[in-house]
C-alpha positions as CSV (number, residue, x, y, z in Angstrom):
1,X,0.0,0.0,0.0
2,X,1.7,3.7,-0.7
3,X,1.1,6.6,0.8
4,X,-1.1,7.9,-1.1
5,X,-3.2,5.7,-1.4
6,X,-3.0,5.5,2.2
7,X,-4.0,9.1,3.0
8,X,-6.4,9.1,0.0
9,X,-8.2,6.7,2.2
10,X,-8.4,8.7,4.9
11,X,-9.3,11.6,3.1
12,X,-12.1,9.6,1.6
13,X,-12.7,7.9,5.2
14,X,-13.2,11.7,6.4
15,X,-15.5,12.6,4.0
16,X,-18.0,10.3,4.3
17,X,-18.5,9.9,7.7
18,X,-19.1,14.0,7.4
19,X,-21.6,13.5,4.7
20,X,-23.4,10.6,5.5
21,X,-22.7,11.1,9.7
22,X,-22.2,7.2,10.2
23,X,-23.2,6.2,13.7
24,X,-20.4,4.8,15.5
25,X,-20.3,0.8,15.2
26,X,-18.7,-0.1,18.6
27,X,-21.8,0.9,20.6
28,X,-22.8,-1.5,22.7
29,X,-25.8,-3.2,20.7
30,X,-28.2,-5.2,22.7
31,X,-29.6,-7.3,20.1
32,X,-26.5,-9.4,19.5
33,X,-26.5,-12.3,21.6
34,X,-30.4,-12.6,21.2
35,X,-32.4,-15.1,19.5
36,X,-34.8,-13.5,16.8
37,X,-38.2,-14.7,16.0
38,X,-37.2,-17.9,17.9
39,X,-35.1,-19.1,15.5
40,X,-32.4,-16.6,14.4
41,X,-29.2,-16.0,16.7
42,X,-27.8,-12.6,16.3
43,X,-23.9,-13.2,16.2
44,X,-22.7,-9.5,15.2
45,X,-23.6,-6.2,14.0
46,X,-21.9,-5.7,10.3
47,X,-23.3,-2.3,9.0
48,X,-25.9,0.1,9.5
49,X,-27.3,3.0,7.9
50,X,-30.0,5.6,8.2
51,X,-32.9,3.5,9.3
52,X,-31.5,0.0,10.9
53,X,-28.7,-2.2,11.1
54,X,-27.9,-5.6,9.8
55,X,-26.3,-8.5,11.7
56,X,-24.7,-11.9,11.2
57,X,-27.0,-14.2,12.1
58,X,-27.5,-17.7,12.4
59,X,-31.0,-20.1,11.6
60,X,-31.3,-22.1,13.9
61,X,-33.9,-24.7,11.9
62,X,-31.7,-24.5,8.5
63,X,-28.4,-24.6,10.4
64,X,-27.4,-21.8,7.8
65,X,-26.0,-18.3,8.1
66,X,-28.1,-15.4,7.1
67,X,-28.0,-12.1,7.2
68,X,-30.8,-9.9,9.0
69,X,-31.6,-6.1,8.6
70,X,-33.9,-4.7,11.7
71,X,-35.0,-1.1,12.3
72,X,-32.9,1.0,14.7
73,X,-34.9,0.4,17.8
74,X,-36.4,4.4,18.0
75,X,-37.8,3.5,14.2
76,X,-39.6,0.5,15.2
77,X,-42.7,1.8,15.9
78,X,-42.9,4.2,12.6
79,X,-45.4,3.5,10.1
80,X,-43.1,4.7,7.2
81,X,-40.1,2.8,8.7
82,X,-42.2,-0.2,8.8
83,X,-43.6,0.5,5.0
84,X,-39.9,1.1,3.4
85,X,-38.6,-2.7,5.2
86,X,-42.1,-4.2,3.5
87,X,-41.4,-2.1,0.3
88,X,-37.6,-3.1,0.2
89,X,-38.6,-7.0,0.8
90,X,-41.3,-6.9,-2.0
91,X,-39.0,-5.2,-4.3
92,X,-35.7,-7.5,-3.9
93,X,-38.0,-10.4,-4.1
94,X,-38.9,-10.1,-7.4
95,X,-35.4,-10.2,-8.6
96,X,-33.5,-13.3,-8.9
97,X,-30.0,-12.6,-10.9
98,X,-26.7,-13.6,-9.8
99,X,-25.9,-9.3,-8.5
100,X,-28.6,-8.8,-6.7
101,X,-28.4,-9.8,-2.6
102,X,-31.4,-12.0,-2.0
103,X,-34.2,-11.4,0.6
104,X,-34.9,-15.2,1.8
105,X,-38.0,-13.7,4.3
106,X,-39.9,-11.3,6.4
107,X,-40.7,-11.6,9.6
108,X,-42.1,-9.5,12.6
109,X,-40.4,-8.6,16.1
110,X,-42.7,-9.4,19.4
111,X,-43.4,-6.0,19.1
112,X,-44.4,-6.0,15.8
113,X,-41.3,-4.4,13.9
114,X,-40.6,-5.9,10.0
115,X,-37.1,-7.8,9.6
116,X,-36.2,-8.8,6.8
117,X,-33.9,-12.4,6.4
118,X,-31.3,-12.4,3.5
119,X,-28.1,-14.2,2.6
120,X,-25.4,-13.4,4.3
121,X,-22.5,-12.4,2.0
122,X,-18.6,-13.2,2.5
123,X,-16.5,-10.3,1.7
124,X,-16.1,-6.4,1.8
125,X,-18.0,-3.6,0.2
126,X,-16.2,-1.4,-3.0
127,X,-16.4,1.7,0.1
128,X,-13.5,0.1,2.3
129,X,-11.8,-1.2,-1.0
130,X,-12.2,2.7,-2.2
131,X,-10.6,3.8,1.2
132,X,-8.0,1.3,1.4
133,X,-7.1,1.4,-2.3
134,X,-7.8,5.1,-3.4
135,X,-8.4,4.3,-6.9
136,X,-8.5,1.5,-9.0
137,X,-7.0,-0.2,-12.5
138,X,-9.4,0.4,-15.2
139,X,-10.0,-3.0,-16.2
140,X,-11.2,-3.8,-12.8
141,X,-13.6,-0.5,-12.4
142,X,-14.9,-1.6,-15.5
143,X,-15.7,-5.3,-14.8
144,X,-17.0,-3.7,-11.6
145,X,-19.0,-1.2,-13.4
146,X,-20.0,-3.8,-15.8
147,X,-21.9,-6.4,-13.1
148,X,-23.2,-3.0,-11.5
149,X,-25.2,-3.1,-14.9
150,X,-26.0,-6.5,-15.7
151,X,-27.5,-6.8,-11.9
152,X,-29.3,-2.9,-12.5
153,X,-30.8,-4.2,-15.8
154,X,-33.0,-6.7,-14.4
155,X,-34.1,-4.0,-11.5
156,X,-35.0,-1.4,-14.5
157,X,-36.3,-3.9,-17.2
158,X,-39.2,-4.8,-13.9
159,X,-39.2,-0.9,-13.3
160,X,-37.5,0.0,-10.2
161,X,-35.0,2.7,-10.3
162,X,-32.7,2.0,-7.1
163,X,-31.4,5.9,-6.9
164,X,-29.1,4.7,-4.2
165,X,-25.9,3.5,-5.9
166,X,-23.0,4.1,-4.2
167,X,-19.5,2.3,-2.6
168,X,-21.3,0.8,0.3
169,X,-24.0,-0.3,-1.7
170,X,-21.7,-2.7,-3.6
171,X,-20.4,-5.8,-2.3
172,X,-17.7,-7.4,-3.7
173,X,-18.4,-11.1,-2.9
174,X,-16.2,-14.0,-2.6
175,X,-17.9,-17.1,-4.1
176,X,-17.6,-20.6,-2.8
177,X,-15.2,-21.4,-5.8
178,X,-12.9,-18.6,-4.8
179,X,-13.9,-16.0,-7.3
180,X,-15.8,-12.5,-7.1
181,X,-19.2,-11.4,-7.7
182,X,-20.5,-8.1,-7.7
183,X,-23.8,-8.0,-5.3
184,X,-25.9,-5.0,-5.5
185,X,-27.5,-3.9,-2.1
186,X,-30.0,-1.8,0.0
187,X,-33.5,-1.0,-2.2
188,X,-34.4,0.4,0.6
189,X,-35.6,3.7,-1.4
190,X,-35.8,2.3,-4.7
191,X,-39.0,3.4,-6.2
192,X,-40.7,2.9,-9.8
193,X,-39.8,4.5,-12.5
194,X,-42.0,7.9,-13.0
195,X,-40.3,10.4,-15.2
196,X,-43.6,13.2,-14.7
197,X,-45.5,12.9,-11.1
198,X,-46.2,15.3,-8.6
199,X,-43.2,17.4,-7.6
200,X,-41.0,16.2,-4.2
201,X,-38.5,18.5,-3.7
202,X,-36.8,16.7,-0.5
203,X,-33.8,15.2,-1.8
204,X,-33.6,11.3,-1.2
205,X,-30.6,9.4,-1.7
206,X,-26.4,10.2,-1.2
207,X,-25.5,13.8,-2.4
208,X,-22.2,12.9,-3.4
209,X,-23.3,9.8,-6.1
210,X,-27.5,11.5,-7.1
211,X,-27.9,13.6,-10.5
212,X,-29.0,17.0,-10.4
213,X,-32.9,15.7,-11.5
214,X,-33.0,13.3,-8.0
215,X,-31.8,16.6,-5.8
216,X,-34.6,18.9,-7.0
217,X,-37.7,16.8,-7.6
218,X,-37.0,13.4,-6.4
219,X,-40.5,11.6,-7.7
220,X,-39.5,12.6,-11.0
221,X,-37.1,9.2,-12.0
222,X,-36.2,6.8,-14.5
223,X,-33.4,4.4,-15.2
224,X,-30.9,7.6,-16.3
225,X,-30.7,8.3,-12.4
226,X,-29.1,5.1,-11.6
227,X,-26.9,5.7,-15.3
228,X,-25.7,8.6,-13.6
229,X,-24.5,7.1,-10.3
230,X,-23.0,4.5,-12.0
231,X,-20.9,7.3,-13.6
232,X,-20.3,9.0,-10.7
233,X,-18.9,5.6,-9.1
234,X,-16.8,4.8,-12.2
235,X,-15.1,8.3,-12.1
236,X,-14.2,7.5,-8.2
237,X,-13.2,4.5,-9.0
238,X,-10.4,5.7,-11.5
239,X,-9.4,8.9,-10.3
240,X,-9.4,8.5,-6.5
241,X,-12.1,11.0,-6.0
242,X,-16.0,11.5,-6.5
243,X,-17.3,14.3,-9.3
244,X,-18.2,16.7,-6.9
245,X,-16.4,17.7,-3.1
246,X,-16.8,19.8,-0.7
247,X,-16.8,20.5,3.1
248,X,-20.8,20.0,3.5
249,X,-24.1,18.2,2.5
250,X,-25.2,21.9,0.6
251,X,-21.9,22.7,-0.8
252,X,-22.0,19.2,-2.8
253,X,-25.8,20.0,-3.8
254,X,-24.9,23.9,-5.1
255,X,-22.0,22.4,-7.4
256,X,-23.8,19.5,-8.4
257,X,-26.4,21.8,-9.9
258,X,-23.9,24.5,-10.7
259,X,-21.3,23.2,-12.0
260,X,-19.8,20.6,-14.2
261,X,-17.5,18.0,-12.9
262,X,-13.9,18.3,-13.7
263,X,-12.8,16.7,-16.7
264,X,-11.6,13.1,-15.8
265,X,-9.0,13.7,-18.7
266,X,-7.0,15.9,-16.4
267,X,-6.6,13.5,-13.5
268,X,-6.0,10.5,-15.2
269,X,-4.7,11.5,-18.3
270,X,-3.4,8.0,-19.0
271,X,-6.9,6.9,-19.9
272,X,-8.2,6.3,-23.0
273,X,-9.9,9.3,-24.0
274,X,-13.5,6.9,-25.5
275,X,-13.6,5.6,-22.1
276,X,-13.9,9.7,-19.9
277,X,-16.1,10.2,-22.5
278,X,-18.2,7.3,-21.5
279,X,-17.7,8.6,-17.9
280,X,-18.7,12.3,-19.1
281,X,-21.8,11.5,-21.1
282,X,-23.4,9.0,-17.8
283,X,-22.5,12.9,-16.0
284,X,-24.7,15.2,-18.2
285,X,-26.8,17.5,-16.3
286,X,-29.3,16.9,-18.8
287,X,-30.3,12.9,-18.5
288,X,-31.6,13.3,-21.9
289,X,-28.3,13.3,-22.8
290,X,-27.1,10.3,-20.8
291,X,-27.3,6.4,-21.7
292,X,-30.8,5.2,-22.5
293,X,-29.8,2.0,-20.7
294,X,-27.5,0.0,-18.4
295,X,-27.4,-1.7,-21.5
296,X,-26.5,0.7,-23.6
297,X,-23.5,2.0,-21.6
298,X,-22.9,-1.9,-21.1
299,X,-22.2,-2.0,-24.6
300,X,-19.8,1.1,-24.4
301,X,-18.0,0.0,-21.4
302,X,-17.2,-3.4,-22.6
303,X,-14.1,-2.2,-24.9
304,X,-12.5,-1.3,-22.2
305,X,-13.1,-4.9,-20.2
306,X,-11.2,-7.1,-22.4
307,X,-11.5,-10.1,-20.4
308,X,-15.3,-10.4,-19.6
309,X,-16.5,-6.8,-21.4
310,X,-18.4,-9.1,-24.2
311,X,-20.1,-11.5,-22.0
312,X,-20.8,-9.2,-19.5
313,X,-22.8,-6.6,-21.9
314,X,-24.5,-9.2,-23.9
315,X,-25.5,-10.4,-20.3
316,X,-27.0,-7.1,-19.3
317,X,-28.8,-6.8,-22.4
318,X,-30.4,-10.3,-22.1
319,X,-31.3,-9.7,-18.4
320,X,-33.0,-5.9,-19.5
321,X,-35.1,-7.7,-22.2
322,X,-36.1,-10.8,-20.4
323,X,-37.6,-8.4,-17.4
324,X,-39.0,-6.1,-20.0
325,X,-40.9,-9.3,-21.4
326,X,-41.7,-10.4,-18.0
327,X,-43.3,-7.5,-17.8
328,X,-45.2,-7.3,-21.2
329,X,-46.6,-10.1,-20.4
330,X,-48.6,-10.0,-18.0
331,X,-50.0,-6.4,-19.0
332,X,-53.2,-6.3,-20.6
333,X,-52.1,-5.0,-24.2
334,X,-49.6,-8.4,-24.0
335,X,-51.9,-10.2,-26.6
336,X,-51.7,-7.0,-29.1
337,X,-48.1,-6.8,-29.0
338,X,-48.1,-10.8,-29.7
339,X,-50.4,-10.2,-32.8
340,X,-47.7,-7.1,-33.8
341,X,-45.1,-9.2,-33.7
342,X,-45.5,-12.2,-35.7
343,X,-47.6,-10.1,-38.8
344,X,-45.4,-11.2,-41.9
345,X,-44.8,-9.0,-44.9
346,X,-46.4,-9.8,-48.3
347,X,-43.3,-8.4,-50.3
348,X,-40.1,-10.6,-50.5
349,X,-37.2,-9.4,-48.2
350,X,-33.6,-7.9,-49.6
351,X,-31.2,-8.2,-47.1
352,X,-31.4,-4.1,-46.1
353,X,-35.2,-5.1,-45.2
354,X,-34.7,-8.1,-43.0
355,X,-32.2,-6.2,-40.9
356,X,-34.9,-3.6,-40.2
357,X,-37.7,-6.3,-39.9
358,X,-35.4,-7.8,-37.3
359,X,-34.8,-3.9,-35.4
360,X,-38.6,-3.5,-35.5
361,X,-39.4,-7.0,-33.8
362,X,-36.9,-6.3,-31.2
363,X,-38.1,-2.8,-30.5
364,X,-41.4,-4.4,-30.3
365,X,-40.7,-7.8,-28.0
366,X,-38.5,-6.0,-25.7
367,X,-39.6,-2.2,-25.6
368,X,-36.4,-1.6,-26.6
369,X,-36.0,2.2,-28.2
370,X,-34.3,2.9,-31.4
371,X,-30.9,4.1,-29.6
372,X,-31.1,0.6,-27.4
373,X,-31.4,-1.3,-31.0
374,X,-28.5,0.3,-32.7
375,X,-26.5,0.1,-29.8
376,X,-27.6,-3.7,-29.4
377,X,-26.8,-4.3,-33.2
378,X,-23.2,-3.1,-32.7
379,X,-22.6,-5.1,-29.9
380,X,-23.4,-8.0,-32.0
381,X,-21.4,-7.1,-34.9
382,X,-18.9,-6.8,-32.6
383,X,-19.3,-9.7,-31.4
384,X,-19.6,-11.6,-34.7
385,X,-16.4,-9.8,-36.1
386,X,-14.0,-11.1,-32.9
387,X,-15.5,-14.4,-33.4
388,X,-14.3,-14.2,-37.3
389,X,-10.9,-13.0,-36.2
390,X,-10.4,-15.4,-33.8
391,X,-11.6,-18.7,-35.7
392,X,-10.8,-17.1,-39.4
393,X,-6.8,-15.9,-38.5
């Protein structure tokens, strides 16, 4: 470890427990020790946040070790507290990819408090490697960015928009076979997606990773809010520091609607210049301007991965669509847009004509917008010239 990575840490370490004023951890905490729900030994207290904690646990039936996340004990009793656990359990339960942490239950204190059961995950979260580290190698940001999106796409393709992503909300897992997974966490204010609704102009989420659009009217979201956190993350991850800093919660909110983020070009000018503009366009102030898609910048990103980039953006795009069918399906126009979708043309096909046939049944199956289509169509042209280079020379 150098030193500068060492007092980078610190200076990040600083910083967030200013912004985000972390409780401290070695309290005396009087649920470990107990027996939850009469079945589930709390062994330790591994994180906590805003609105509870989560512990190591152990099930006593299963013989298993889970993970369990219970109100702070002054929350217990609030309706809304008790409405975001039921909300974050309903909402992780309908996701089942690989980079998503699992909710296994829900369950009720004696007095009536939600806790929700999960799996307990082996490893550290991408804030201490950030702290510890200071910055990181680009393929590995990438490959982290890169699961980030395969286990968002699922999340969006069902409609939820996290608007949470940050360090701590990103577990880098060690798997059974030795390897790493990325495991996305904490839905706990993920919300669907509602681009127009009735203004809320209390911010919700981290100032240091939300776009502009989440600090000023936070019902007003879609997938480009999480696009922009991943961005945010990605330019921490490779130049040592977060878009925008400063010495409080309101000085991070006037520049983030102020003021544009300092060009990632001049603090790592070894980068390849496609990938800070990949960083830069997730950054616009204007989300119209950003990614469509976790998919889309998937598909950008992957250059830059060489050893997984391919798989892991053909991944995200067949997570996005299969939730975006899941979805069509069971909505009531599902039988219409069957009917659309297999009508045949009476004229023979040229070539030109099949390749737009085949855009418009995509658009159609999957939802997918023009932009998603083209951008899906070079990742498989890509994919098809590698495989001819690699087989052909």
């Amino acid at each position: 470890m150098t030193a500068l990575a060492t007092a980078r840490g610190a200076v990040i370490a600083a910083r967030r427990l200013t912004l985000h004023a972390v409780e401290n951890r070695h309290a005396r905490d009087t649920m470990v020790g107990a027996v939850v729900h009469g079945c589930y030994r709390v062994d330790s207290r591994i994180g906590s946040g805003a609105m509870g904690s989560v512990y190591a646990a152990t099930d006593l039936r299963l013989e298993r070790q889970v993970a369990l996340k219970i109100p702070h004990p002054h929350l217990g009793n609030d309706d809304g507290v008790k409405a975001a656990f039921l909300a974050e359990a309903r909402a992780v339960a309908k996701l089942h990819g690989p980079n998503i942490a699992h909710v296994l239950d829900i369950e009720l204190l004696p007095n009536g408090t939600p806790f929700v059961v999960m799996e307990l995950l082996d490893g550290e979260d991408l804030e201490s490697v950030l702290c510890r580290r200071g910055r990181l190698g680009t393929a590995e940001a990438v490959g982290i960015a890169l699961e980030a999106c395969a286990a968002l796409a699922e999340a969006h393709g069902v409609g939820l928009v996290h608007r949470d992503l940050k360090p701590g909300n990103l577990f880098l897992a060690r798997l059974p076979d030795g390897t790493r997974s990325i495991k996305l966490l904490d839905f706990g204010i993920a919300t669907a997606s509602s681009p127009a609704g009735p203004p809320n102009s209390t911010p919700v989420g981290t100032p240091l990773y939300m776009p502009p659009e989440q600090a000023t009217d936070s019902a007003a979201c879609d997938a480009r809010n999480d696009i922009w956190s991943l961005g945010a993350l990605l330019y921490e991850m490779l130049s040592g520091r977060t878009p925008f800093e400063a010495d409080s919660v309101d000085g991070v909110l006037a520049m983030l609607l102020s003021s544009p983020a300092p060009p990632l070009a001049t603090l790592r000018p070894d980068l390849p210049k496609r990938l800070a503009a990949v960083v830069q366009r997730c950054l616009e102030k204007d989300r119209r301007a950003r990614y469509e898609s976790v998919a889309e910048l998937a598909t950008a990103l992957a250059p830059f991965s060489p050893a997984s980039g391919d798989v892991l953006a053909t991944r995200t795009w067949r997570v996005l669509c299969a939730a975006r069918r899941r979805v069509a399906r069971s909505a009531s126009h599902a039988a219409a847009r069957g009917r659309a979708t297999s009508d045949t043309l009476p004229q023979p096909l040229t070539a030109s004509m099949h390749r737009a046939h085949a855009s418009a049944r995509l658009a159609r199956s999957y939802a997918l917008t023009p932009t998603e289509v083209a951008s899906l169509c070079a990742l498989v042209a890509a994919t098809v010239t590698s495989l001819a280079l690699l087989f052909g020379g």
